[in-house]
C-alpha positions as CSV (number, residue, x, y, z in Angstrom):
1,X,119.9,145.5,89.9
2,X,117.7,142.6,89.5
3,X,114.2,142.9,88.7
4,X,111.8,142.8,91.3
5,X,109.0,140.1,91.4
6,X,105.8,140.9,92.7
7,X,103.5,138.2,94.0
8,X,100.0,138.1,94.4
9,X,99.0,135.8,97.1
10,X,95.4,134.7,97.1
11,X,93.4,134.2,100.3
12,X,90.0,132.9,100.6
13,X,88.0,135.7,100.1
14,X,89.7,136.2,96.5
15,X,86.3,136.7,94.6
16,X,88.1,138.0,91.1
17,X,90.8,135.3,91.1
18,X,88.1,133.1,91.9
19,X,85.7,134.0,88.9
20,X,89.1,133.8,86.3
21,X,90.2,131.0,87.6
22,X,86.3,129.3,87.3
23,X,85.9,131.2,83.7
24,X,89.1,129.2,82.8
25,X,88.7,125.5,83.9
26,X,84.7,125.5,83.6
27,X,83.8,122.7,80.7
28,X,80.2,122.7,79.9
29,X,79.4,119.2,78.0
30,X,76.2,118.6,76.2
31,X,76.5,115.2,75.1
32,X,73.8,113.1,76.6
33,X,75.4,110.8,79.9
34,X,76.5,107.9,79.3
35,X,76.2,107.0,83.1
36,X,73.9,103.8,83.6
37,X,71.6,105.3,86.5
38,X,70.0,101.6,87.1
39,X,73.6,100.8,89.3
40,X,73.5,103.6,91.8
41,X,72.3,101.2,94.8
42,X,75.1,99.0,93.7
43,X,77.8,101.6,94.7
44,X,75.6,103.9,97.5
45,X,77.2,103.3,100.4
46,X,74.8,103.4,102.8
47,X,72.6,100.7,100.7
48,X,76.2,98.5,101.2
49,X,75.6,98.8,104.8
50,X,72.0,98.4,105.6
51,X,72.5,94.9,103.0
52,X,75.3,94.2,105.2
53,X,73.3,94.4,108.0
54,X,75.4,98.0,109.5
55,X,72.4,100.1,111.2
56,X,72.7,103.3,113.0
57,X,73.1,101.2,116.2
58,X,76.1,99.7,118.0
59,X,77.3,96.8,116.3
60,X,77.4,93.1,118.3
61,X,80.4,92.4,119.6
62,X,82.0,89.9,117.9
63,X,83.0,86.1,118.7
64,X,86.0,85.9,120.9
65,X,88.6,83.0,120.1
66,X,90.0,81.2,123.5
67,X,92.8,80.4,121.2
68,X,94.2,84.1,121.4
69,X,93.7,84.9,124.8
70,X,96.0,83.2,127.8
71,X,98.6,83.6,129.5
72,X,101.6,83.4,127.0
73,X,104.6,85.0,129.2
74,X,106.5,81.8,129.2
75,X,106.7,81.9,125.2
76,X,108.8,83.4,122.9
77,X,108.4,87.1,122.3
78,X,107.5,88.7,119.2
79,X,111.5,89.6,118.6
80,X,112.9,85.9,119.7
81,X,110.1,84.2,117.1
82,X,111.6,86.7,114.0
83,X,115.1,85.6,114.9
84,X,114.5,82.0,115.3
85,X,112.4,82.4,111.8
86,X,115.2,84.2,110.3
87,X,117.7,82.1,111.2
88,X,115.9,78.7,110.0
89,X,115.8,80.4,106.8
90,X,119.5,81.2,106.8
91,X,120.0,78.0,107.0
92,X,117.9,76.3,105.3
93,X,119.7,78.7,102.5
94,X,122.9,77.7,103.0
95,X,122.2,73.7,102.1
96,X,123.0,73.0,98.9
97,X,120.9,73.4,95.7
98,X,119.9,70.4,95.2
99,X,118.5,69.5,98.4
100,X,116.3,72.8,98.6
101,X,115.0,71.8,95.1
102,X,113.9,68.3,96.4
103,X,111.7,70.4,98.7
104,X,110.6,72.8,96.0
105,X,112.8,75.2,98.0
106,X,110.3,75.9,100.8
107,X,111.5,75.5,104.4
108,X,108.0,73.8,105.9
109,X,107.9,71.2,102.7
110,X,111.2,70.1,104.4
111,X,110.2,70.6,107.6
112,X,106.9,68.5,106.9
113,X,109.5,66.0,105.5
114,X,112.0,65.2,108.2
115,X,108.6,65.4,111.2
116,X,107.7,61.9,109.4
117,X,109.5,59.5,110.6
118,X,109.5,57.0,107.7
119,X,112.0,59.7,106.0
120,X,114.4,59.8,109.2
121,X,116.7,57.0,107.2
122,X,117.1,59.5,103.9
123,X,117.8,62.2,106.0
124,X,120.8,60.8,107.4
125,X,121.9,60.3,103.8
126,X,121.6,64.0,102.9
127,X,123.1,64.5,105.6
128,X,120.2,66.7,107.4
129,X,119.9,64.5,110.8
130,X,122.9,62.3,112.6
131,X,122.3,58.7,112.8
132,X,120.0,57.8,116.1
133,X,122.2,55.6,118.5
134,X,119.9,53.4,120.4
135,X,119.8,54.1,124.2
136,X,121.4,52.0,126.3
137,X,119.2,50.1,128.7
138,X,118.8,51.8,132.2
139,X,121.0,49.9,134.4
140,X,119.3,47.1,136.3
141,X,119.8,46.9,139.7
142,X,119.5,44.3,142.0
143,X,117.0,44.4,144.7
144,X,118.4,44.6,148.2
145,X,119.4,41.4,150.0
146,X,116.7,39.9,152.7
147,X,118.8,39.0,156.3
């Protein structure tokens, strides 16, 4: 037969466990602090927050941004944008090497890059854009005849 193991579970009021266990881990040190007492402002908290300006009141409500509020239903969700971000990267990925170390292999260097016009004539030679066709003129025509 196996031995037994007996377990002695301590609960909160476990005054003699307590004084062992106290007895065991105290450490008494009697070397003078070397704790510089002229810093303790620096790190009380509640000297950070009256220099910061916190008081026991309710704090002003801060400066709303038009920018973030509108009505923004007929935009892309949250979900569309991280696909369509994911999927420029793709493919800005697959072009070669040598063209994504032009553009220090950053997507928005080459994005910044082919929005100027002036570069729209290298592009086509890398082979990024197709060759602009120019329209064709609308078709004139001619007014109607006066009886």
């Amino acid at each position: 037969m196996p031995p037994t193991t007996r377990f002695s579970w301590r609960h909160q009021y476990d005054e003699g466990a307590d004084k062992v266990n106290r007895v065991a881990t105290d450490v008494e040190n009697d070397e003078p602090t070397k704790t510089q007492q002229q810093f303790k402002d620096e790190v009380d908290l509640n000297v950070m927050m009256k220099r910061m300006g916190v008081t026991g009141k309710d704090m002003p409500a801060a400066p709303q941004d038009p920018r973030f509020y509108g009505d923004f239903t007929s935009t892309f969700d949250f979900r569309d944008s991280l696909d369509k971000t994911r999927e420029a990267a793709d493919r800005f990925n697959a072009l070669p090497a040598e063209i994504r170390r032009k553009f220090d292999n950053n997507p928005l260097y080459l994005h910044d890059w082919i929005m100027d016009t002036t570069n729209h004539e290298q592009a086509v030679e890398l082979g990024l854009l197709k060759k602009r066709t120019p329209e064709p003129p609308p078709p004139v025509t001619a007014p109607p005849a006066v009886p």
